[in-house]
C-alpha positions as CSV (number, residue, x, y, z in Angstrom):
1,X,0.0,0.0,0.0
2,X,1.0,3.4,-0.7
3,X,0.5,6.9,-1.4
4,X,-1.5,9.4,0.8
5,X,-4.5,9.9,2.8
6,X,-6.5,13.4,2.7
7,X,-9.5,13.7,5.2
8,X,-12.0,16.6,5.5
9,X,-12.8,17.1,9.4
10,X,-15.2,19.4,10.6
11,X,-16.8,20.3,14.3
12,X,-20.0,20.4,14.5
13,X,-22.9,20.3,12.1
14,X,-26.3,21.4,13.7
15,X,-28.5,21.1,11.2
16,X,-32.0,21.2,13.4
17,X,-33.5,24.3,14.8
18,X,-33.3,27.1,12.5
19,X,-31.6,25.4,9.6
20,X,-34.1,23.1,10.1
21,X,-36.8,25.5,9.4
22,X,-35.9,26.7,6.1
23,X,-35.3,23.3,4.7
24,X,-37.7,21.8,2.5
25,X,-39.6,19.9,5.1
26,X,-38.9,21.2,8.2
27,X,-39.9,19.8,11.7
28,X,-42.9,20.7,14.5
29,X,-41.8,24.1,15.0
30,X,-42.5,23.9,19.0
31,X,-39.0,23.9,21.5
32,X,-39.0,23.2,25.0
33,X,-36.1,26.3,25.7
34,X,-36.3,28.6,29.0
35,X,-36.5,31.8,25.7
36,X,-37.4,30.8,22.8
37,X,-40.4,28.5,21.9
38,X,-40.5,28.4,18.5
39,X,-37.5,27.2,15.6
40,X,-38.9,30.0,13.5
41,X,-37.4,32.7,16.1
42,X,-33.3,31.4,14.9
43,X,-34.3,32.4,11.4
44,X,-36.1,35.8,12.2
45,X,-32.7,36.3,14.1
46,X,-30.5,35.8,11.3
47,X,-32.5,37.7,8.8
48,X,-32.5,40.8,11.2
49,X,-29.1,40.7,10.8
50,X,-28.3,39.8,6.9
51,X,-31.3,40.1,5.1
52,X,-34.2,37.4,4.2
53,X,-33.3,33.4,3.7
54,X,-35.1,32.6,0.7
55,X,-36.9,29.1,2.2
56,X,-37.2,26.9,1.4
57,X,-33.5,26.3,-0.2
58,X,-32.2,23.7,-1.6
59,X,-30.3,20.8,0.4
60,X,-27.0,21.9,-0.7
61,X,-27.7,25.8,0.6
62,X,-26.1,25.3,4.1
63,X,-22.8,24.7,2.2
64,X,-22.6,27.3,-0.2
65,X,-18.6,27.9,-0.8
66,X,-17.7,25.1,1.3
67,X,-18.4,22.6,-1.5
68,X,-16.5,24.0,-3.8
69,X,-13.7,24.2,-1.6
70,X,-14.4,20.4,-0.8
71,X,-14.7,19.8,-5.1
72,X,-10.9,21.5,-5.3
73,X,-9.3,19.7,-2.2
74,X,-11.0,16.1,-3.1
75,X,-10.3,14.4,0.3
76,X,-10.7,11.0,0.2
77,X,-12.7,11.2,3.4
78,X,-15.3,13.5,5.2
79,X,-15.7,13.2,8.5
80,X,-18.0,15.7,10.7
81,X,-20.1,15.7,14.1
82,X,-23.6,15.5,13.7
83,X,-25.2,17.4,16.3
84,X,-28.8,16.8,15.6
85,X,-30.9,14.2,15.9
86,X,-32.9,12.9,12.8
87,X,-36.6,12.4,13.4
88,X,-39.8,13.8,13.2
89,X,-40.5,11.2,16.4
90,X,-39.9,10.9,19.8
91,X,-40.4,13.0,23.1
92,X,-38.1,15.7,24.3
93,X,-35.4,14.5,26.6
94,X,-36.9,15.5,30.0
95,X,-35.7,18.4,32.1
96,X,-32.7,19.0,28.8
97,X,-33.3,22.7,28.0
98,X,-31.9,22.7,24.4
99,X,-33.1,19.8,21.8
100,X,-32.1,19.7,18.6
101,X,-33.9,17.8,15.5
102,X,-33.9,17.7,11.6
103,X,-36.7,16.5,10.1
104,X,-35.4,13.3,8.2
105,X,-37.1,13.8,4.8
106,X,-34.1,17.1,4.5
107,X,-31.6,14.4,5.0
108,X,-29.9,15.1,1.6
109,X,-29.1,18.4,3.2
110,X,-26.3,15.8,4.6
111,X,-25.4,13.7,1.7
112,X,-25.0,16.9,-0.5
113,X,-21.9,17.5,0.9
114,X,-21.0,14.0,0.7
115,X,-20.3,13.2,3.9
116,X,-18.8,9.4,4.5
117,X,-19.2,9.7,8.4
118,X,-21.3,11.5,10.7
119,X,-19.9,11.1,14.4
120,X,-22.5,11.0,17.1
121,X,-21.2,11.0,20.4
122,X,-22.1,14.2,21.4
123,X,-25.1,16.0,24.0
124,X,-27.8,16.5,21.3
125,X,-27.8,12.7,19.5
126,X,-30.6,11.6,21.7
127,X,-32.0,15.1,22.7
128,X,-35.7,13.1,21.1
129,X,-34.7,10.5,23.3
130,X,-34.1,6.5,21.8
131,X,-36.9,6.3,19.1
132,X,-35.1,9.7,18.0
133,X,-31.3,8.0,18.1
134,X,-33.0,5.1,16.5
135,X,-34.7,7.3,13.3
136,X,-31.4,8.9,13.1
137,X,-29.2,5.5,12.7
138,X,-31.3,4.0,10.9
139,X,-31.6,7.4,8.3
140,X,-28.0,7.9,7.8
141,X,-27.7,4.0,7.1
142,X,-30.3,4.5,4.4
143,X,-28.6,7.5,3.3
144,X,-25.5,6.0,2.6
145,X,-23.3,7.8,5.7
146,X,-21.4,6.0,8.6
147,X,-21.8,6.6,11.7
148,X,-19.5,6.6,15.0
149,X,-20.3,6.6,18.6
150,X,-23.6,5.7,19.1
151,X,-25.8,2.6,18.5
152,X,-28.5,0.1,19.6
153,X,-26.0,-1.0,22.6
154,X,-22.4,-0.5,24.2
155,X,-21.1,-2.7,21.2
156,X,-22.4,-0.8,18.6
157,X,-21.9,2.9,20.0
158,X,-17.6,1.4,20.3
159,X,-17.3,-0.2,16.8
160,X,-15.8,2.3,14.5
161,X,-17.4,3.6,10.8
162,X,-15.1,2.3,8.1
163,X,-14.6,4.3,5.6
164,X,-12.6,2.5,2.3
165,X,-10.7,5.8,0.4
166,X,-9.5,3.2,-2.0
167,X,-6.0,1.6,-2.6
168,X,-6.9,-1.1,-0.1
169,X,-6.8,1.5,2.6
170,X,-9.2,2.4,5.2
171,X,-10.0,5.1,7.7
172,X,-11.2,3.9,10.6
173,X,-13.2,6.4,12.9
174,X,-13.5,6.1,16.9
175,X,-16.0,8.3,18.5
176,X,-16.6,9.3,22.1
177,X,-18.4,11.7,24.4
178,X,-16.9,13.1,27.5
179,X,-19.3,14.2,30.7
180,X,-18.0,17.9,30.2
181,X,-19.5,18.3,26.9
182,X,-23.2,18.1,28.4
183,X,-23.7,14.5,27.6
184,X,-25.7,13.0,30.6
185,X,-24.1,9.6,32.3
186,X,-27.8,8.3,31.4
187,X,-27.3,8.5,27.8
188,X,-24.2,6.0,28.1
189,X,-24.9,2.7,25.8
190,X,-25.0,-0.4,28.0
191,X,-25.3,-4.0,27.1
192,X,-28.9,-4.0,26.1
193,X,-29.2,-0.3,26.5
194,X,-28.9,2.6,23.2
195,X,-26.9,5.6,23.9
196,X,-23.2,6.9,23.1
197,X,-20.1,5.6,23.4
198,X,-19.2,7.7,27.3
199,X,-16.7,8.0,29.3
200,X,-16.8,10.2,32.5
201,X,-13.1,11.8,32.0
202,X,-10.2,11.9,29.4
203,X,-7.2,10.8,30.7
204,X,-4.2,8.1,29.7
205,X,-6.4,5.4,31.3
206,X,-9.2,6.2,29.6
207,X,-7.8,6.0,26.4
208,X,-6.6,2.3,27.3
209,X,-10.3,0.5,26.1
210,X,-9.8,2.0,22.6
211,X,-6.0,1.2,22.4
212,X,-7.2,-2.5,22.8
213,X,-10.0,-1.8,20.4
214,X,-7.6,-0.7,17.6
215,X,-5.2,-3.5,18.3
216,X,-8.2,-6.2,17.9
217,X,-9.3,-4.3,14.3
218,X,-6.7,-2.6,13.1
219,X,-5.0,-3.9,9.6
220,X,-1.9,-2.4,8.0
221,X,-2.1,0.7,5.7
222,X,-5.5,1.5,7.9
223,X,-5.9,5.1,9.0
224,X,-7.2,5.5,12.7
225,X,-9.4,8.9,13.7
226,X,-10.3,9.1,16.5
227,X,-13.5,11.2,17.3
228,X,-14.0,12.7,20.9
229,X,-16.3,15.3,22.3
230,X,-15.0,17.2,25.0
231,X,-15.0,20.5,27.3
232,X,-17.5,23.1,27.5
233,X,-18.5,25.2,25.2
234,X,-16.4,28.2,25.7
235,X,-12.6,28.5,26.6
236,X,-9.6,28.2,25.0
237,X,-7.5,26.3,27.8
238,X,-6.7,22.6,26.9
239,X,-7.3,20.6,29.9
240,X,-4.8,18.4,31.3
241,X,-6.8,14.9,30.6
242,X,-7.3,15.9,26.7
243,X,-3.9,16.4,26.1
244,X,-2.8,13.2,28.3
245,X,-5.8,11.3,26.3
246,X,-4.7,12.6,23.2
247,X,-0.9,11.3,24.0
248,X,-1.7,7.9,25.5
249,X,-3.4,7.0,21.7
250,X,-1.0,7.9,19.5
251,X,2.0,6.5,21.8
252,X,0.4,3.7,21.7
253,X,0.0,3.2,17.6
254,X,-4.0,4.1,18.6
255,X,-4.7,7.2,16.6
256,X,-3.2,9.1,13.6
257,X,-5.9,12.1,13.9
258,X,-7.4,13.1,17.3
259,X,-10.9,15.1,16.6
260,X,-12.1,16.8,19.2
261,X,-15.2,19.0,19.3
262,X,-17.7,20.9,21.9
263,X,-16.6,24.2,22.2
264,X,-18.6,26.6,19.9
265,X,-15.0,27.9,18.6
266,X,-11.9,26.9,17.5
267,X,-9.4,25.8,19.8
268,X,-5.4,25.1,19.3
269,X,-3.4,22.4,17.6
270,X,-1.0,20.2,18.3
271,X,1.5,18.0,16.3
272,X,2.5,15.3,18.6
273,X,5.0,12.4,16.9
274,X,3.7,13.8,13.7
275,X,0.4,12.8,14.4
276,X,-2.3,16.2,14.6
277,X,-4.3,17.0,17.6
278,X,-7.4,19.0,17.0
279,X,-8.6,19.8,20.9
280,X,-11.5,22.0,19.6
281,X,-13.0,22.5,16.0
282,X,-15.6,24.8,16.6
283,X,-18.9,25.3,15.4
284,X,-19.1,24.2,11.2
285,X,-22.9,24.9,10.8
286,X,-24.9,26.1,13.4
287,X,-28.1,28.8,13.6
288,X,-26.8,31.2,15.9
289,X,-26.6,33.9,13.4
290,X,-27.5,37.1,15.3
291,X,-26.7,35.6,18.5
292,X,-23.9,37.6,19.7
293,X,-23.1,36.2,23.4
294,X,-18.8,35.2,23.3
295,X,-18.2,37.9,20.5
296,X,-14.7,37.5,21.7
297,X,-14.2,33.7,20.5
298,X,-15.8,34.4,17.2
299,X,-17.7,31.4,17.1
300,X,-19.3,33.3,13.5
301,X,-16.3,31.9,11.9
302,X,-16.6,28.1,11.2
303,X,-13.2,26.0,10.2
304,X,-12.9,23.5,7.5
305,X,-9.9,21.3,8.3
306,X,-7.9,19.8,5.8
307,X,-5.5,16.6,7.0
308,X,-2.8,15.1,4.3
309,X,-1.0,12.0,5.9
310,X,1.5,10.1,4.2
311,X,2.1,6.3,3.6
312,X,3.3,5.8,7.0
313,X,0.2,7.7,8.5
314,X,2.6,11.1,9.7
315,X,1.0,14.5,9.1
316,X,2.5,16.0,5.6
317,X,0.1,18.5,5.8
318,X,-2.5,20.6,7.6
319,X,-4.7,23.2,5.5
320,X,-7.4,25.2,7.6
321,X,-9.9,27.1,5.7
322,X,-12.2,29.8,7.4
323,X,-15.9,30.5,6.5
324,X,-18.3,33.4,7.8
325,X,-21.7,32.0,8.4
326,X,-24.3,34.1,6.7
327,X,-28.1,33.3,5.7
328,X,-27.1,30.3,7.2
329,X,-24.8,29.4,4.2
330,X,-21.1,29.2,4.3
331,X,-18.8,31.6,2.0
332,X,-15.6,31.8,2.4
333,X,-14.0,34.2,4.6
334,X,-12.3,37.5,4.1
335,X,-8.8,38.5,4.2
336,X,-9.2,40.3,7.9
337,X,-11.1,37.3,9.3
338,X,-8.9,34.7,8.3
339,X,-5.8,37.1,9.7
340,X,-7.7,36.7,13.0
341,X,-7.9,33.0,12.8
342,X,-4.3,33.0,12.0
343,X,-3.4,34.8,14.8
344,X,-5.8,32.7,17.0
345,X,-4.1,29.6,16.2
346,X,-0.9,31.3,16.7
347,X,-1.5,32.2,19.9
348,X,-3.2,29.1,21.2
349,X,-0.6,27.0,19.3
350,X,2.7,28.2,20.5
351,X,2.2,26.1,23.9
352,X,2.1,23.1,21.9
353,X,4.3,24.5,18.8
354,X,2.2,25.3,16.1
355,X,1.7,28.6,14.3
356,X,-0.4,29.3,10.9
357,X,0.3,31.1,8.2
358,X,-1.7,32.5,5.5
359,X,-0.9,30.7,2.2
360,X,-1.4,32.5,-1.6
361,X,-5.1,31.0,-1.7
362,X,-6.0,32.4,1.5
363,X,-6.0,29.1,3.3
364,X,-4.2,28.5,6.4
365,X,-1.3,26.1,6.3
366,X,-0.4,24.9,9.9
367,X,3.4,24.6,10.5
368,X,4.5,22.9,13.4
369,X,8.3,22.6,15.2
């Protein structure tokens, strides 16, 4: 086997809510949130601020530049975090707050982009509790995407998506849910029981059960992501556990990409023995257009990440490209925005070595000591 791997990773993808709305068919508008009781109220938000959605757009609107960038880059993967249930069934998880849902007829607002895995171990896969998890599964799987970190039991929520990029390769993808992303200790899968793939705490023993997992399925020439949702949702400070998590896999031949997700922004980068670290994508499509709590993280600018590793599964290269989210579509993002989410990564990288620099096409390329 030879040759290179390229994956496209994103954080999350929160397709319910507003997005929702403006979809072909969108879901029972009705929410169960302290402030707002109706989906419709996200869209009147973001229109107050950049003028009228024209719903209800097609399945590919949500994208907008981002597939085009995807069509130019050609990764032989797509990996993102799907944080929205899929189902027009189901109650609200009791006593929750936030719930999150896509009606599953606008499920090609998914496959537009081509996605080849959809990670659910997150706080919002089972906010329409299990008949909503089981619509979702069961919708992806007829759509064609692979999922990671949830499932009809413990089994199923720890067996990784496989995803074959050609060349006899494969990219195998791991997915987890910490307890400090939101995700309630009752939603863990059990041995009879659906839910997510949990743990309580990242740390170098926690990391142990999927080192054994990848040693009973890995084959040679396979690529390994593993997938993990962690932290809250605002802060740029790595926690000790992530980065001792993070470390423990790849020492141990476990992981050649660590994905981690739950903050609403981006968060630094590491390059540990050649392997990259991603403690915090951000937010890739959300509806909080118009929402302008955290201004200061600038969760309004969502990050495509772009991963190159070569035969031997070592980073060759790291691309990041910045989007502003407006009309809840994605266009790519000027010069004085990405020059902020250069210096960003900067200055959250140098801890761990890292800078980024703005390349000719206005992408980021991520250097690293």
């Amino acid at each position: 086997m030879s040759g290179t791997v390229s994956l496209f990773l994103a954080g999350d993808v929160m397709t319910g809510r507003g997005i929702d709305q403006v979809l072909p068919t969108p879901s029972e508008p009705t929410l169960y949130e302290p402030y707002v009781r109706d989906a419709r109220v996200y869209v009147e938000l973001a229109e107050r601020v950049n003028g009228p959605i024209p719903a209800p757009v097609p399945f590919d609107y949500a994208w907008g530049d981002a597939l085009a960038e995807l069509d130019n880059a050609r990764p032989q993967a797509r990996i993102v975090n799907l944080e929205t249930s899929i189902t027009a069934h189901g109650e609200p998880w009791p006593h929750k707050g936030i719930h999150y849902r896509m009606h599953p007829a606008n499920v090609a607002c998914l496959t537009a982009a081509r996605l080849d895995c959809c990670v659910l171990a997150n706080n919002h896969v089972l906010d329409w509790g299990y008949a909503g998890l089981e619509e979702t599964l069961r919708t992806l799987e007829t759509a064609g995407v692979a999922t990671a970190g949830a499932g009809a039991d413990a089994d199923a929520a720890a067996a990784p998506a496989v995803i074959g990029p050609g060349d006899g390769r494969r990219v195998l993808v791991i997915a987890l849910a910490e307890a400090s992303s939101g995700v309630p200790a009752a939603w863990a899968a059990g041995p009879r029981r659906p839910g997510v793939s949990f743990v309580p705490a990242l740390s170098a023993a926690a990391a142990e059960p999927i080192v054994a997992r990848v040693e009973r399925q890995r084959r040679p020439g396979d690529v390994v992501v593993v997938s993990v949702h962690c932290g809250g949702n605002w802060g740029y400070a790595v926690e000790r556990g992530a980065r001792e998590f993070a470390h423990a896999l790849i020492d141990a031949g476990a992981a050649d990409v660590v994905h981690g997700h739950s903050s609403h922004h981006a968060k630094a980068i590491e390059v540990y023995r050649r392997r990259p670290i991603l403690y915090g994508c951000g937010d890739f499509l959300n509806d909080y257009e118009g929402i302008t709590a955290h201004v200061g993280y600038r969760a309004d600018l969502p990050l495509m990440y772009l991963v190159t590793l070569d035969a031997g599964g070592e980073l060759e290269r790291l691309e990041v490209v910045p989007f502003v989210l407006e009309r809840f579509s994605l266009r790519r993002a000027p010069r004085a925005d990405t020059s902020w989410v250069r210096d960003m990564l900067t200055r959250e990288g140098a801890a761990f070595g890292t800078r980024a620099e703005i390349a000719i096409d206005g992408r980021l390329l991520v250097r690293w000591d």
